[in-house]
N, C-alpha and C positions, 0 to 999 in steps of 0.2 A: 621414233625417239632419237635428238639429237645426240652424237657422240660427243662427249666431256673430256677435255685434257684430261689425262690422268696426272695425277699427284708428281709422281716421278719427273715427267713431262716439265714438269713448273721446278720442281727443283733442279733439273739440266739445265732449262734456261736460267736460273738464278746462279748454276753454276760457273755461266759463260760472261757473267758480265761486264771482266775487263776485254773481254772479246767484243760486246756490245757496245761499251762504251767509247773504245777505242775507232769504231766504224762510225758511229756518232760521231767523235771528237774531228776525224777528216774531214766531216761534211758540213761544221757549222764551226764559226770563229771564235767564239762561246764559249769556255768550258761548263763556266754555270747552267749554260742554256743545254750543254751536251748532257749533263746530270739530270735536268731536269724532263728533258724527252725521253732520257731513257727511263725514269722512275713513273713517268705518264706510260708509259708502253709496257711495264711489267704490271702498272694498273689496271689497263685494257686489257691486256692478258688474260689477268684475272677476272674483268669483268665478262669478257666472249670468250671464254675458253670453251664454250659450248657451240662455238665458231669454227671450231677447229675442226680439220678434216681429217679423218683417221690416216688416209692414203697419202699425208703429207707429214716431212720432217717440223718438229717442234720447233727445231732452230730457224728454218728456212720459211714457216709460217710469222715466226718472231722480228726475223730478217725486214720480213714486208711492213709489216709493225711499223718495225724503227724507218722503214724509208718513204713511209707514208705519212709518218712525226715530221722529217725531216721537210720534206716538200710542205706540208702543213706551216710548218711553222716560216720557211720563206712566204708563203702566202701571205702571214699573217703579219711579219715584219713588210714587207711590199706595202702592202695594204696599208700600214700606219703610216710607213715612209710617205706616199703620198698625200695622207690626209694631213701629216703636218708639212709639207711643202704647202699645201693648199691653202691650209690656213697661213703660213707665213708670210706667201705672197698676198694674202685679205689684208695682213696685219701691216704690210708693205704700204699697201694702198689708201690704207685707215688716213684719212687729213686729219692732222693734232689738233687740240685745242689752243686756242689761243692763249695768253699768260693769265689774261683778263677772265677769261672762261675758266681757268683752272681755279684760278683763285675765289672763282663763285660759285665752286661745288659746293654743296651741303658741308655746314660748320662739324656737322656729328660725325662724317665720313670717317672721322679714328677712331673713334671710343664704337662704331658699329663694325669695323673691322674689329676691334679688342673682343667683342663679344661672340668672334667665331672660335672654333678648335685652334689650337695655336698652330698646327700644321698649315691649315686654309689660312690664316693669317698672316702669315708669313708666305705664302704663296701670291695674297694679291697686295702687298707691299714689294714683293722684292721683282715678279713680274710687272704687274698692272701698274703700282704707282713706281718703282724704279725704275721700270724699263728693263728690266734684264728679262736677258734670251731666256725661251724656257731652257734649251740644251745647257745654257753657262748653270743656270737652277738648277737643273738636274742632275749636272755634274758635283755642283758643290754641295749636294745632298743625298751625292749615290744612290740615285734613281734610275731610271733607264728615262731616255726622252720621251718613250709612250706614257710611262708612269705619272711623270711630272707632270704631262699634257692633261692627264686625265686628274689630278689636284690640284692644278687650274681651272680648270673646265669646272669641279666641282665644289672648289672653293668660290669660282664666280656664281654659280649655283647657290650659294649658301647664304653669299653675298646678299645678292637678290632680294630672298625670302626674306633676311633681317631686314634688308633698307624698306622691303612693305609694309613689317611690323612696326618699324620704329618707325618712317616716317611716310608712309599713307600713300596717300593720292601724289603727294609731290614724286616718291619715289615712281609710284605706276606710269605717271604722266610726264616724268624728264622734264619739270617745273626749273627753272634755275635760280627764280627767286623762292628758293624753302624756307618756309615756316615749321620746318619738325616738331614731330612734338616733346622730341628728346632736347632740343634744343629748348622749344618755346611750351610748356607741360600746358595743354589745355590749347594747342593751334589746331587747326581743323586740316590745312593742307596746303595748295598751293595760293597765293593770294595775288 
C-alpha cells in the first residue's frame, strides 16, 4: 500500500508559501505566472500526495514540484514562442491581394463576420481585415500573445464554418465571383 502525505504535511506546505512563492517569483518574470505555478503545484500536491515518499522531507518533495512547474512552463512558453515566429514569418511571406481582388471578396463578408461572438469578431477585423499584429491585439486587449493567437486561430475557425453556412460551395471552392445566398436568397453557389 502506497504512503499518503499526511494532513499535517499539506498544511506545512501551505504554511510556507511566501517561501514558495518567493522561489517561484526568482525564477520566472511573471508575477501572475509565479501565482499561478505555485497554485498548480499545491494542486498536484494534492493530487499525488500518494506520490510521496515517507523517507523524504515534504518541503523538499514540494521544492521539486515547483522546479519541475518552472522548467515546464519555459518549455511551454519556447514552444509558443516558436510557433508564433513560425507563423509570422508564413504571414511575412503571404503575397497581398491586389485592390481589385480585395474589392471582389464576398459582398456578405460583414454582416457574416456580425454573426460571430463579438470576441472572434473583433478578432478578424482588427487582425485579418486591419492588419494589426496579433501582439499590438493582444496587448490592447490584455491577453498574453499565446491567448490572442489562439482567438484568431479560432475565430478564423468559426469564420470558416459560417461562410459554409451562409454561403455554400462559393465559400468551399474560393469562387470570387459569389453568388451567396445571404446576398442573392435562392443562389446555388459559384456561377
Amino acid at each position: 500500500m502506497p504512503f499518503v502525505m499526511p494532513v499535517d504535511s499539506l498544511e506545512h506546505l501551505l504554511s510556507r508559501r511566501a517561501l514558495f512563492l518567493a522561489f517561484v517569483r526568482r525564477r520566472v518574470p511573471d508575477a501572475a505566472a509565479a501565482e499561478d505555478i505555485l497554485q498548480s503545484c499545491y494542486v498536484r500536491a494534492l493530487e499525488h500526495r500518494d506520490e510521496f515518499d515517507s523517507g523524504e522531507s515534504a518541503v523538499a518533495w514540494f521544492y521539486r514540484l515547483l522546479r519541475n512547474a518552472v522548467i515546464d512552463n519555459y518549455r511551454r512558453a519556447q514552444s509558443q514562442s516558436k510557433a508564433l515566429t513560425a507563423w509570422g514569418r508564413e504571414m511575412e511571406g503571404a503575397a497581398q491581394p491586389s485592390p481589385e481582388m480585395q474589392r471582389d471578396v464576398c459582398a456578405c463578408l460583414s454582416s457574416v463576420v456580425d454573426d460571430l461572438k463579438p470576441e472572434y469578431a473583433d478578432a478578424i477585423r482588427q487582425v485579418d481585415l486591419n492588419e494589426q499584429k496579433v501582439q499590438d491585439f493582444a496587448e490592447q486587449r490584455n491577453l498574453t500573445a499565446s491567448n490572442a493567437g489562439v482567438r484568431v486561430h479560432r475565430a478564423r475557425a468559426a469564420l470558416r464554418k459560417q461562410l459554409l453556412r451562409t454561403c455554400g460551395s462559393c465559400a468551399e471552392h474560393g469562387c470570387l465571383d459569389c453568388v451567396c445566398r445571404k446576398a442573392h436568397p435562392g443562389a446555388a453557389g459559384c456561377s
